[in-house]
CHARMM internal coordinates of N, CA and C (Angstrom, degrees):
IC EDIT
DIST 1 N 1 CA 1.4541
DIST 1 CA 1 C 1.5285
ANGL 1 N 1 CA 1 C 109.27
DIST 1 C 2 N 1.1467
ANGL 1 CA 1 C 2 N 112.96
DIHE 1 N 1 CA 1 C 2 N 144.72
DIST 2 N 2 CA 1.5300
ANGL 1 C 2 N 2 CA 132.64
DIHE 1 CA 1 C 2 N 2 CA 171.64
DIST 2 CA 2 C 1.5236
ANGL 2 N 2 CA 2 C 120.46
DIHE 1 C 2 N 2 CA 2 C -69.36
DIST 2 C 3 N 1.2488
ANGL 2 CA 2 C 3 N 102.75
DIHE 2 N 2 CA 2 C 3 N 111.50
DIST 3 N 3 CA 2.1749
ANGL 2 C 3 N 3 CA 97.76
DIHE 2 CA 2 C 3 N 3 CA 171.13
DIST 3 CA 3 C 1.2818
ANGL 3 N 3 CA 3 C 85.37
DIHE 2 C 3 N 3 CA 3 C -54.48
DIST 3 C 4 N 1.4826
ANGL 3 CA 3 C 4 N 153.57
DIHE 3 N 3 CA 3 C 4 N -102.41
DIST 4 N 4 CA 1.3541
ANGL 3 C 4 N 4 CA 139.14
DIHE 3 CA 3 C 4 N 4 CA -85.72
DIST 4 CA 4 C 1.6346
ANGL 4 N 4 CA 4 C 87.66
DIHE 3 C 4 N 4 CA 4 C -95.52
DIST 4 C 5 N 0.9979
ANGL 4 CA 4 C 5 N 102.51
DIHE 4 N 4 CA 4 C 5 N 156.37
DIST 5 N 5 CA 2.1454
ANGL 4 C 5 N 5 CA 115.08
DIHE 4 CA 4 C 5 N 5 CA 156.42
DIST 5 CA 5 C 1.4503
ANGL 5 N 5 CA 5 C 100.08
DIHE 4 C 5 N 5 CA 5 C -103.96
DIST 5 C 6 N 1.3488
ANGL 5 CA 5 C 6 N 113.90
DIHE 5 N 5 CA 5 C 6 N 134.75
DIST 6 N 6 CA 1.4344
ANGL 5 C 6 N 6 CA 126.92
DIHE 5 CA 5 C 6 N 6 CA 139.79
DIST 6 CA 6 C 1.9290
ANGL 6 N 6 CA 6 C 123.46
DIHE 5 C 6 N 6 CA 6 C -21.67
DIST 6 C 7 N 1.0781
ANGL 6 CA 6 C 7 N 113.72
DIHE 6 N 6 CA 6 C 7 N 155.86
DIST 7 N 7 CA 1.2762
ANGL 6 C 7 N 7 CA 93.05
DIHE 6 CA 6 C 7 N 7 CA 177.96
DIST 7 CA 7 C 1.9235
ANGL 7 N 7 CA 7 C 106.07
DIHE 6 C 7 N 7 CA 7 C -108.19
DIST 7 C 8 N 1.7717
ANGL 7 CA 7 C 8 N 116.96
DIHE 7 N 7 CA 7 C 8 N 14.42
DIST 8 N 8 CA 0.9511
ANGL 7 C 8 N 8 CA 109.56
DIHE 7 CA 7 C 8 N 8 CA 146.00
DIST 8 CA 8 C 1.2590
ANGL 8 N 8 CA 8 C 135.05
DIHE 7 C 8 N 8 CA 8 C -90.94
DIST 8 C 9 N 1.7528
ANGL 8 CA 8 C 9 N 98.36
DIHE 8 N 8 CA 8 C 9 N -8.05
DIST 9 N 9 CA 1.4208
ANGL 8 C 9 N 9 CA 114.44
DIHE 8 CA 8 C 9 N 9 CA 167.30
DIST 9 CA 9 C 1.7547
ANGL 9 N 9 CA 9 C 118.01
DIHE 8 C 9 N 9 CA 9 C -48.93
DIST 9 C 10 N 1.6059
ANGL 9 CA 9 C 10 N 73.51
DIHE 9 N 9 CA 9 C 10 N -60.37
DIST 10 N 10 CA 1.8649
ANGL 9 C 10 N 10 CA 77.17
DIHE 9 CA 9 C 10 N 10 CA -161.23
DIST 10 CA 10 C 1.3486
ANGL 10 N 10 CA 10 C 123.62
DIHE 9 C 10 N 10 CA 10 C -83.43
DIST 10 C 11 N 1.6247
ANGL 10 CA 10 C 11 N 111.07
DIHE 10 N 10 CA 10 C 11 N 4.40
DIST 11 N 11 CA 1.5717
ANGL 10 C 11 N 11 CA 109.56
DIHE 10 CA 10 C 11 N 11 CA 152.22
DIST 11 CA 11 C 1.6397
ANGL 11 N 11 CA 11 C 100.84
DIHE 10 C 11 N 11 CA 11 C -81.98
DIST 11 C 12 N 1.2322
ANGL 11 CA 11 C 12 N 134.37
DIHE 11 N 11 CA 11 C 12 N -22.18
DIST 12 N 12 CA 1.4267
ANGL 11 C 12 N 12 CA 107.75
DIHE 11 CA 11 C 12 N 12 CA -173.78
DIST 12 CA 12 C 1.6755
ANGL 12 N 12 CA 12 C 118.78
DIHE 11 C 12 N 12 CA 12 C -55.00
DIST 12 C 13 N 1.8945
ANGL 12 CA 12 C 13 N 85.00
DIHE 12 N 12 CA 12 C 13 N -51.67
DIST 13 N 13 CA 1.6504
ANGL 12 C 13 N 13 CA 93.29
DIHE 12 CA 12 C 13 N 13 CA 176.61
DIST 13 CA 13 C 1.1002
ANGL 13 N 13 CA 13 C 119.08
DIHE 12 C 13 N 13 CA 13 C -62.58
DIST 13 C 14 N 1.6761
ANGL 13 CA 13 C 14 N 126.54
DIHE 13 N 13 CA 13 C 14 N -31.98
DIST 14 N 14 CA 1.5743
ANGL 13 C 14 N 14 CA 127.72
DIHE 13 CA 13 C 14 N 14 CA 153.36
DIST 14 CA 14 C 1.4517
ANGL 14 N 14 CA 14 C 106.34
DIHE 13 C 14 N 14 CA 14 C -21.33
DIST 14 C 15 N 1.4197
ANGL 14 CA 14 C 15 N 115.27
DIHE 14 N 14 CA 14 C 15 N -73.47
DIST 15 N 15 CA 1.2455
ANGL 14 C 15 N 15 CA 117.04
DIHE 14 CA 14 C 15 N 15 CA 179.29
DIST 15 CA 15 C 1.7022
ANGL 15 N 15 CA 15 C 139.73
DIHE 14 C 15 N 15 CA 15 C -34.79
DIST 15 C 16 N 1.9504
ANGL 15 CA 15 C 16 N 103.44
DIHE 15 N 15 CA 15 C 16 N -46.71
DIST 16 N 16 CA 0.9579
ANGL 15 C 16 N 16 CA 125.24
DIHE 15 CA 15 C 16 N 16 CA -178.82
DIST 16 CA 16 C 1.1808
ANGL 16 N 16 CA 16 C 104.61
DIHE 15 C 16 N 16 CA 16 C -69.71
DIST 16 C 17 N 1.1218
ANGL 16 CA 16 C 17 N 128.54
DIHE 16 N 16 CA 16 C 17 N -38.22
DIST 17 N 17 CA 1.5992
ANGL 16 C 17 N 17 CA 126.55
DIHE 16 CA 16 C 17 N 17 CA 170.66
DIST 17 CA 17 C 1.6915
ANGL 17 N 17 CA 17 C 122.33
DIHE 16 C 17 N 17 CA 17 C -59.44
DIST 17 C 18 N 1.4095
ANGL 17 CA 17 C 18 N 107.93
DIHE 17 N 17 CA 17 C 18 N -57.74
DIST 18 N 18 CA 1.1479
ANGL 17 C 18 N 18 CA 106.65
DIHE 17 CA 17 C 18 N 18 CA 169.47
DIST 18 CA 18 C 1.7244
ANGL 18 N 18 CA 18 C 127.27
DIHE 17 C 18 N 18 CA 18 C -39.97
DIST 18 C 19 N 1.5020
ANGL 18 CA 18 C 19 N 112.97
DIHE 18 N 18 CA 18 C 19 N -39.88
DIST 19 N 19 CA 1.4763
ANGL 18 C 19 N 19 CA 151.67
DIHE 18 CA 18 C 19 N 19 CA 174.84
DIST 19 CA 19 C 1.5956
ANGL 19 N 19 CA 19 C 94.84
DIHE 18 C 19 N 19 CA 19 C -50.06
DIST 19 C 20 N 1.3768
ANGL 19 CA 19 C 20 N 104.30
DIHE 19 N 19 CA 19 C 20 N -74.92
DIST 20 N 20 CA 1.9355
ANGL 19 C 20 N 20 CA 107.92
DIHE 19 CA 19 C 20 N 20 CA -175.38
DIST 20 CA 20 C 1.2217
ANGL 20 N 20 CA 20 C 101.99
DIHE 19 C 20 N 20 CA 20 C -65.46
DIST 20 C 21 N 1.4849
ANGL 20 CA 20 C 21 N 136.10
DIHE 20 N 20 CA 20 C 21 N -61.87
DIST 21 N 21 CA 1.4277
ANGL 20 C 21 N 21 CA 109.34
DIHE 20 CA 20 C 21 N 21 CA -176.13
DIST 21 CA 21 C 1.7586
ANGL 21 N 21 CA 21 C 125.70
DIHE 20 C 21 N 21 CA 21 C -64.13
DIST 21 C 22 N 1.5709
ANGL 21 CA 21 C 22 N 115.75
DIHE 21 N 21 CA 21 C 22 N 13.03
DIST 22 N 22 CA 1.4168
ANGL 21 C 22 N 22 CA 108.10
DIHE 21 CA 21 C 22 N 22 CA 155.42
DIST 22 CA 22 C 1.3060
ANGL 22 N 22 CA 22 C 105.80
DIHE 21 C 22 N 22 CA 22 C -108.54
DIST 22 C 23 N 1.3521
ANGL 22 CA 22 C 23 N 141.55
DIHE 22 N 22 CA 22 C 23 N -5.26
DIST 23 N 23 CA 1.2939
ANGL 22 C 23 N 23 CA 127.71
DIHE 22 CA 22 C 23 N 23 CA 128.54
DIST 23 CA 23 C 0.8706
ANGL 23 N 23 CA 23 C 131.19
DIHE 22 C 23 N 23 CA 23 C -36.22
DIST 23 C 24 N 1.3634
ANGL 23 CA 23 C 24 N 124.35
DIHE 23 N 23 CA 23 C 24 N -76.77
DIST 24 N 24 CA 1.4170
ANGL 23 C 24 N 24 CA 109.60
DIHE 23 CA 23 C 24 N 24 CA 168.57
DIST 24 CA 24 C 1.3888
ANGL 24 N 24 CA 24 C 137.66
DIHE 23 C 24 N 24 CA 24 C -77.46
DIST 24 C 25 N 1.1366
ANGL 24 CA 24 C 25 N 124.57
DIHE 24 N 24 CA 24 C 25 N 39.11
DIST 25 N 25 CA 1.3474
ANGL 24 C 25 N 25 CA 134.93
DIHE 24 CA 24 C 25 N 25 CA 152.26
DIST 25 CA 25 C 1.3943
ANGL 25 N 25 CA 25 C 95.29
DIHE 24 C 25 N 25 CA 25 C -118.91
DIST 25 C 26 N 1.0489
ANGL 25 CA 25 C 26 N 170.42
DIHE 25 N 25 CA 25 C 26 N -4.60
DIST 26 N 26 CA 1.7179
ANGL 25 C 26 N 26 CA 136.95
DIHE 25 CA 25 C 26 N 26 CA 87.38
DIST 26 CA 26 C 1.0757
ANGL 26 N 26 CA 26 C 145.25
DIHE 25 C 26 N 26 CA 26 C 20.41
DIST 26 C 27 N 1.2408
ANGL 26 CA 26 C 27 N 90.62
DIHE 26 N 26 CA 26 C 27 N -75.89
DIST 27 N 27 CA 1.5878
ANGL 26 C 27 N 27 CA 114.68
DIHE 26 CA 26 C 27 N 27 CA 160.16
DIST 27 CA 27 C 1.3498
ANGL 27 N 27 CA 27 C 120.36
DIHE 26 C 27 N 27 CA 27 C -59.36
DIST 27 C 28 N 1.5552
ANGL 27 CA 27 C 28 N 134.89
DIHE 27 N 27 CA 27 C 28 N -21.18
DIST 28 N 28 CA 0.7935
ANGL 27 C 28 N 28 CA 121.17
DIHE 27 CA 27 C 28 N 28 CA -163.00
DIST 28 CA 28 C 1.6412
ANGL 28 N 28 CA 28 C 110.12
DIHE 27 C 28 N 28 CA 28 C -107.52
DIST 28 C 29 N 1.8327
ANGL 28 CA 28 C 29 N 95.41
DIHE 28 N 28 CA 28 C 29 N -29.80
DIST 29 N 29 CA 1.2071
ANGL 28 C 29 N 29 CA 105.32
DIHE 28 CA 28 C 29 N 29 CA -177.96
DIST 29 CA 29 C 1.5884
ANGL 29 N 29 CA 29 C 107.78
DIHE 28 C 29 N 29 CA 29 C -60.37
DIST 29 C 30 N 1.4735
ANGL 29 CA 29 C 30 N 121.26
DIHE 29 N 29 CA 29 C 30 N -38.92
DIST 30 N 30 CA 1.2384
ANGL 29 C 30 N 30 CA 128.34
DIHE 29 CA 29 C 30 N 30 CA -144.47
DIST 30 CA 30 C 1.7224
ANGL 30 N 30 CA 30 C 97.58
DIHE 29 C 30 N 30 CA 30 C -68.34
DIST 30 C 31 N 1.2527
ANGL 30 CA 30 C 31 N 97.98
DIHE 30 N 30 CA 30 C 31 N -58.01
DIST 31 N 31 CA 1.6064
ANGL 30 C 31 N 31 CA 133.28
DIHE 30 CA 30 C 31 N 31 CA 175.81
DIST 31 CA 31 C 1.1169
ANGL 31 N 31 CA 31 C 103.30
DIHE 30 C 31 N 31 CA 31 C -14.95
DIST 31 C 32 N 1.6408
ANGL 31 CA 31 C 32 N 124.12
DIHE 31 N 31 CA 31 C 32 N -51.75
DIST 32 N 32 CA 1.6465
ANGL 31 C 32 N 32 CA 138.11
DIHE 31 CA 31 C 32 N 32 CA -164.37
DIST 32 CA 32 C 1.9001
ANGL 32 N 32 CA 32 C 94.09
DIHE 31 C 32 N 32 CA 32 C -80.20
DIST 32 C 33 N 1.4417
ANGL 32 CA 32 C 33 N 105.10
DIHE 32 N 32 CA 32 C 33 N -39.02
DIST 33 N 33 CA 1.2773
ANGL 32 C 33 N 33 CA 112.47
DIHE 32 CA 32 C 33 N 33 CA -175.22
DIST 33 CA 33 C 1.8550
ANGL 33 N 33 CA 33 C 112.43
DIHE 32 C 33 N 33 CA 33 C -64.56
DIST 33 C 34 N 1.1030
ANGL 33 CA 33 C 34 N 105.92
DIHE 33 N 33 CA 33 C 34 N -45.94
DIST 34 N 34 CA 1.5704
ANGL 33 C 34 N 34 CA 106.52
DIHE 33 CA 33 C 34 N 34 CA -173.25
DIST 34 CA 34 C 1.0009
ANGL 34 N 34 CA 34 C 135.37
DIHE 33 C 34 N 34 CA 34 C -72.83
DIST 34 C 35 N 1.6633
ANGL 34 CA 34 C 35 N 126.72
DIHE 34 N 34 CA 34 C 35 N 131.11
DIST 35 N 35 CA 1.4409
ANGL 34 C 35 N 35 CA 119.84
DIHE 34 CA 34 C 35 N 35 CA -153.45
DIST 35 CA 35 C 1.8058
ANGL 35 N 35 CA 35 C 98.32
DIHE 34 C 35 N 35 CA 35 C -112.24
DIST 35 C 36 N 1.1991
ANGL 35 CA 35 C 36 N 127.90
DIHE 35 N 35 CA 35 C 36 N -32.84
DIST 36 N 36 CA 1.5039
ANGL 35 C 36 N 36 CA 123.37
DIHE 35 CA 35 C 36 N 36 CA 153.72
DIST 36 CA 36 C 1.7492
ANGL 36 N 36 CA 36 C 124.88
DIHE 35 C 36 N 36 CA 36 C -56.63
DIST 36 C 37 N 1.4642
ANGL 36 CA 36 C 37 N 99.39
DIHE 36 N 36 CA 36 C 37 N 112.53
DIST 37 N 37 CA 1.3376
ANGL 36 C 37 N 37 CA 111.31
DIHE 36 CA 36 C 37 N 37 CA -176.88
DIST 37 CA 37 C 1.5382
ANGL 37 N 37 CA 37 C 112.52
DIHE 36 C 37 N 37 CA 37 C -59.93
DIST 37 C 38 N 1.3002
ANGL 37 CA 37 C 38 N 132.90
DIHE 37 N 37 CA 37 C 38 N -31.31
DIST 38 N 38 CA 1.6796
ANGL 37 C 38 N 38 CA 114.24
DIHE 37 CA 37 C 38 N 38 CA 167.37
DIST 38 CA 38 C 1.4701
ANGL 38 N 38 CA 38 C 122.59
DIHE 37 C 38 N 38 CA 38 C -68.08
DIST 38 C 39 N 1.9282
ANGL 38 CA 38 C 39 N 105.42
DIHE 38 N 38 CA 38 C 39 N -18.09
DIST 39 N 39 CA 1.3496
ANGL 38 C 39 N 39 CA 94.47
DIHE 38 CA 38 C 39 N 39 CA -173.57
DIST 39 CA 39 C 1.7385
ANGL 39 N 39 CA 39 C 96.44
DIHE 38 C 39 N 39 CA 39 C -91.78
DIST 39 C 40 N 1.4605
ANGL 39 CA 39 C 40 N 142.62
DIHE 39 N 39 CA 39 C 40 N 22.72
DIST 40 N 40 CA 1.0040
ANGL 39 C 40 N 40 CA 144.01
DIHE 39 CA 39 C 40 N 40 CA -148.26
DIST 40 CA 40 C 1.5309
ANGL 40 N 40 CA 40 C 87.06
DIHE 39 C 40 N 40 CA 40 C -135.45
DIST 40 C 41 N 1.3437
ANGL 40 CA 40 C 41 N 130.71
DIHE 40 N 40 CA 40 C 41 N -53.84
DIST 41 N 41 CA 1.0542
ANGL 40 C 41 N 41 CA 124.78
DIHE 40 CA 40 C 41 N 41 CA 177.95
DIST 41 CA 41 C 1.4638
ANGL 41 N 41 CA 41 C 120.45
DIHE 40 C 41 N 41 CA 41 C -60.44
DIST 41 C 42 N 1.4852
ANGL 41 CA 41 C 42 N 109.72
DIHE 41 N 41 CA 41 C 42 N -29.10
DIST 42 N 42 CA 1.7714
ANGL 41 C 42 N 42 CA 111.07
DIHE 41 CA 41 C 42 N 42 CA -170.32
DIST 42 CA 42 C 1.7116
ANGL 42 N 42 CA 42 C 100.81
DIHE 41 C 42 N 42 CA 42 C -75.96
DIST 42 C 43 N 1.5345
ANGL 42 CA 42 C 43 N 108.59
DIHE 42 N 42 CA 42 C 43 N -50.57
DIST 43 N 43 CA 1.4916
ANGL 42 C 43 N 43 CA 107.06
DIHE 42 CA 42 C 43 N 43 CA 160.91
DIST 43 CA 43 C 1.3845
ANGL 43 N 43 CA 43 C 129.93
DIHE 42 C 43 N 43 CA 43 C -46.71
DIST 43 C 44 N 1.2572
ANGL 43 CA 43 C 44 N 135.07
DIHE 43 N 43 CA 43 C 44 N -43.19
DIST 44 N 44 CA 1.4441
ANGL 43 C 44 N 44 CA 126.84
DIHE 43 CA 43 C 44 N 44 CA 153.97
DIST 44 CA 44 C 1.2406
ANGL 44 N 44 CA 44 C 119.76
DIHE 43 C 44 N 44 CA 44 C -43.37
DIST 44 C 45 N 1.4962
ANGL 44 CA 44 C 45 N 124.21
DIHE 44 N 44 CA 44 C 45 N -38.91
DIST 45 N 45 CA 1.8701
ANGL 44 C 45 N 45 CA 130.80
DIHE 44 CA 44 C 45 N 45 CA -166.34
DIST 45 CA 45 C 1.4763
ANGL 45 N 45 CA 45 C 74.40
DIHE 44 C 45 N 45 CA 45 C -71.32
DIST 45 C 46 N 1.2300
ANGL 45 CA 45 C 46 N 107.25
DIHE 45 N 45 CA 45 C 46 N -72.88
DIST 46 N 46 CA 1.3537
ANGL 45 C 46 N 46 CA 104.85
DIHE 45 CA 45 C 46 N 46 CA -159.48
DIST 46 CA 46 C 1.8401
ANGL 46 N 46 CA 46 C 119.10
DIHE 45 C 46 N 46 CA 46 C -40.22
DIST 46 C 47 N 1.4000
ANGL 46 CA 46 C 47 N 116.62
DIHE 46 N 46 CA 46 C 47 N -66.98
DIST 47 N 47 CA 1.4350
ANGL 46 C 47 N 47 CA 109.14
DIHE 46 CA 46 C 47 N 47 CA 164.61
DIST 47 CA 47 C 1.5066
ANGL 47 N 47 CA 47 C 112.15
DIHE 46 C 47 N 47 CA 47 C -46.02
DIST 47 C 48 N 1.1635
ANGL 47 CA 47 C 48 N 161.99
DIHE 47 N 47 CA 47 C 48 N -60.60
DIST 48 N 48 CA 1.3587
ANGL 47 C 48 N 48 CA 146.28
DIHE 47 CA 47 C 48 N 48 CA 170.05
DIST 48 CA 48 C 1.8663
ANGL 48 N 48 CA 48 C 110.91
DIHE 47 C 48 N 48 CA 48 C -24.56
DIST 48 C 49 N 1.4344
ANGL 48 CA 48 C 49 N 106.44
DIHE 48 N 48 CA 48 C 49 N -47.06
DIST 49 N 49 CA 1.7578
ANGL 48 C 49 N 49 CA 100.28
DIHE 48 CA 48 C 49 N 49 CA -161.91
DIST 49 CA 49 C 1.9288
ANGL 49 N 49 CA 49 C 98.41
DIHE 48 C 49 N 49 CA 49 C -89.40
DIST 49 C 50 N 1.4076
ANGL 49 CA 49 C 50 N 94.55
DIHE 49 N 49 CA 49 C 50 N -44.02
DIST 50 N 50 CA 1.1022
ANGL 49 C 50 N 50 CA 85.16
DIHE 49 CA 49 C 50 N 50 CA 177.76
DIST 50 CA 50 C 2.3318
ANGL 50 N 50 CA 50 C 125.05
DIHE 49 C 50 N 50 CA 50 C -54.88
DIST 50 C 51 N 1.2675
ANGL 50 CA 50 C 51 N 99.95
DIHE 50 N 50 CA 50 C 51 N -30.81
DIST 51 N 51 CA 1.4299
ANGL 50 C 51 N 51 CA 90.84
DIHE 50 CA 50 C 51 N 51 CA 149.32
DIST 51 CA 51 C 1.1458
ANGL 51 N 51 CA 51 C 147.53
DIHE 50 C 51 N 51 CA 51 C -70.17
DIST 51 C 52 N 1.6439
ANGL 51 CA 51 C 52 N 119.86
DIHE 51 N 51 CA 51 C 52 N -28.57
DIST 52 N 52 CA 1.4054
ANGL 51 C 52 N 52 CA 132.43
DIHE 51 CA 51 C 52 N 52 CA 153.75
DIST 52 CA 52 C 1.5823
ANGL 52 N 52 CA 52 C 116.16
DIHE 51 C 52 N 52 CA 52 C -46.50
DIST 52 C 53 N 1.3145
ANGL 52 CA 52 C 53 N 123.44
DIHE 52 N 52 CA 52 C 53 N -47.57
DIST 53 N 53 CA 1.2925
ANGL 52 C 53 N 53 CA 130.97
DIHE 52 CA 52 C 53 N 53 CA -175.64
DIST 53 CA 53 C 1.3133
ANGL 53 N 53 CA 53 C 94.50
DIHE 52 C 53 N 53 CA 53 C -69.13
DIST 53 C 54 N 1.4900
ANGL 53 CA 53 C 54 N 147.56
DIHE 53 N 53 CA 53 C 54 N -65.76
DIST 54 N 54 CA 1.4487
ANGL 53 C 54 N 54 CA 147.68
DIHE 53 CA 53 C 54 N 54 CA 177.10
DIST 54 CA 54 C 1.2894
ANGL 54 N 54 CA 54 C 91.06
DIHE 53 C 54 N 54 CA 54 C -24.11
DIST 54 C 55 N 1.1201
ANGL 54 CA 54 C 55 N 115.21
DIHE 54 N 54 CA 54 C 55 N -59.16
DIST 55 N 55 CA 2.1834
ANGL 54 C 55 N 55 CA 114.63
DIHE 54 CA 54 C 55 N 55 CA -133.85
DIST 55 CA 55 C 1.8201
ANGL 55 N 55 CA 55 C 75.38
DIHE 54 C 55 N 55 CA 55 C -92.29
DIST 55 C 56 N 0.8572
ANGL 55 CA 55 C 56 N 145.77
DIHE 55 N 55 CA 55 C 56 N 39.27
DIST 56 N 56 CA 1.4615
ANGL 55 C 56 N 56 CA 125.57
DIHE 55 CA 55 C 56 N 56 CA -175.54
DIST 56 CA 56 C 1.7632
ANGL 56 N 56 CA 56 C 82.93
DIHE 55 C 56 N 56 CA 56 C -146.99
DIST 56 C 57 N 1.3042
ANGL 56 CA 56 C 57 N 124.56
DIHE 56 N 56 CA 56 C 57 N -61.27
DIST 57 N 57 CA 1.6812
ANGL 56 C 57 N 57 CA 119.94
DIHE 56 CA 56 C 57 N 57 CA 165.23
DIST 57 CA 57 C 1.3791
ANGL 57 N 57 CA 57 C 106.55
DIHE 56 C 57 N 57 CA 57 C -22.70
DIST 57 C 58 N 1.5626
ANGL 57 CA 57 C 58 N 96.55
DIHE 57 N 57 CA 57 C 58 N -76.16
DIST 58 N 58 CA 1.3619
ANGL 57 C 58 N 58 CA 114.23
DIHE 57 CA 57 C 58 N 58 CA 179.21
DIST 58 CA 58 C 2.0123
ANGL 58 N 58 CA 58 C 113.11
DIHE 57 C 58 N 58 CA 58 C -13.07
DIST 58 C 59 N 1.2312
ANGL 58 CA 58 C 59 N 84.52
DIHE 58 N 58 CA 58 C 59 N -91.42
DIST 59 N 59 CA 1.0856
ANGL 58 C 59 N 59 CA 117.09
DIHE 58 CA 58 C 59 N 59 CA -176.34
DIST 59 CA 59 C 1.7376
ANGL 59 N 59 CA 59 C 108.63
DIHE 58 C 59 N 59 CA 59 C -37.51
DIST 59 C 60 N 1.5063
ANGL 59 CA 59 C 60 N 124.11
DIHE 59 N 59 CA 59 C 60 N -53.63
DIST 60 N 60 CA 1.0881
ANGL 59 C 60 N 60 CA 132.94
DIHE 59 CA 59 C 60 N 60 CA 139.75
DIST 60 CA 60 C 1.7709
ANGL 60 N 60 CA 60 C 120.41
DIHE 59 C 60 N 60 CA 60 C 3.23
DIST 60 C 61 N 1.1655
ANGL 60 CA 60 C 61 N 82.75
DIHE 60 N 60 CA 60 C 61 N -94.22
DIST 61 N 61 CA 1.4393
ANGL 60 C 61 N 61 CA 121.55
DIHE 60 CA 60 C 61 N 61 CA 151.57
DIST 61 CA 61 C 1.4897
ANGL 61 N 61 CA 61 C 117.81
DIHE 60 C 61 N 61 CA 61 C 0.18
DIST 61 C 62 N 1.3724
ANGL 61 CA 61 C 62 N 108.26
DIHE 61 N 61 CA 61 C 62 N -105.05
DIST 62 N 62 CA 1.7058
ANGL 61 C 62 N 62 CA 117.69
DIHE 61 CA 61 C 62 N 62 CA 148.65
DIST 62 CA 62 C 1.2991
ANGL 62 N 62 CA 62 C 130.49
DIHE 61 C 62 N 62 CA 62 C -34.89
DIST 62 C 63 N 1.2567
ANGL 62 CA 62 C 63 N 113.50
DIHE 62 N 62 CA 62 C 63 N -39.56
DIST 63 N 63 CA 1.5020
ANGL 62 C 63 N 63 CA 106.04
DIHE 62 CA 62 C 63 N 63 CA 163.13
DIST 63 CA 63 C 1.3112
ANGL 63 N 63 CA 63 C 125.13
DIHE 62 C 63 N 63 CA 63 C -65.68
DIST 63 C 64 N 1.0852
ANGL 63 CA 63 C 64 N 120.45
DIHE 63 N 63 CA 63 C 64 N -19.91
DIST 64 N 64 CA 1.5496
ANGL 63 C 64 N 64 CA 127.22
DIHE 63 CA 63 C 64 N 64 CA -177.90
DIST 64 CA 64 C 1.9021
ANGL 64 N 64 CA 64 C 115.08
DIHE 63 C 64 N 64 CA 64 C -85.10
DIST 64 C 65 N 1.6987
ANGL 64 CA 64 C 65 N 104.96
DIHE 64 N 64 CA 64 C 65 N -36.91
DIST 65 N 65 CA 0.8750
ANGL 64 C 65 N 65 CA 113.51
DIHE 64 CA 64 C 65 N 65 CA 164.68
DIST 65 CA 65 C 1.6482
ANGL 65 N 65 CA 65 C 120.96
DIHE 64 C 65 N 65 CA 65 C -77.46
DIST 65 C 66 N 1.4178
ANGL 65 CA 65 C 66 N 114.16
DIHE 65 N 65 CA 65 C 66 N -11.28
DIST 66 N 66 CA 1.7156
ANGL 65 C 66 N 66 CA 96.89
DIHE 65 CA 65 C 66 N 66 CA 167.23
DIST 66 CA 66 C 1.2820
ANGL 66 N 66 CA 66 C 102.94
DIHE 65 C 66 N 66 CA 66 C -88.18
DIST 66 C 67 N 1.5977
ANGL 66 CA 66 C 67 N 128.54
DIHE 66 N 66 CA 66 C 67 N -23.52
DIST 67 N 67 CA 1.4459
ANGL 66 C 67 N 67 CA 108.77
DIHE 66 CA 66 C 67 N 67 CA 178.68
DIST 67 CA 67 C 1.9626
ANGL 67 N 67 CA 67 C 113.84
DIHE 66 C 67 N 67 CA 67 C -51.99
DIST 67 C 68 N 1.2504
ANGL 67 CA 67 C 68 N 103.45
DIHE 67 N 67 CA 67 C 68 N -38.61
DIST 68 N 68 CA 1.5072
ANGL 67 C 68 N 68 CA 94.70
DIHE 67 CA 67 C 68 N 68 CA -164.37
DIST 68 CA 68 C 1.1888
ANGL 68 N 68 CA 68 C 101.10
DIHE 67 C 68 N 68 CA 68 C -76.92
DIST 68 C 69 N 1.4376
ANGL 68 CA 68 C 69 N 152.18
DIHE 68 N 68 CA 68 C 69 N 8.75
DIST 69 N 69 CA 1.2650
ANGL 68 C 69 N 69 CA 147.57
DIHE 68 CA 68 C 69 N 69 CA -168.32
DIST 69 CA 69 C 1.4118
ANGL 69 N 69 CA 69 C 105.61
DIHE 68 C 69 N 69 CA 69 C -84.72
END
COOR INIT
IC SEED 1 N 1 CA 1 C
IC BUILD
């Protein structure tokens, strides 16, 4: 694998990020909304991973930008 990203790369994942965090504010809104406990539970799994994937973009992210420094 390559240190650097493309710079059509790293708007894609720009993108993908933007993408999960309106997932999960979806997810989160809905969550408050739902009165069936399985569909309340899948929305919680879901808000839990869907933040892992953020903080892992994220993270992504920054790493790519200290390489070019």
């Amino acid at each position: 694998m390559t240190k650097y990203l493309g710079i059509h790369e790293t708007l894609e994942v720009h993108e993908l990020l933007a993408f999960k965090n309106l997932c999960l504010t979806k997810s989160v809104t809905m969550s408050g909304l739902a009165q069936d406990d399985g569909l309340k539970s899948i929305l919680s799994k879901d808000v839990e991973t869907g933040k892992q994937h953020i903080q892992q973009l994220e993270n992504f992210l920054t790493t790519q930008e200290e390489h070019h420094e």
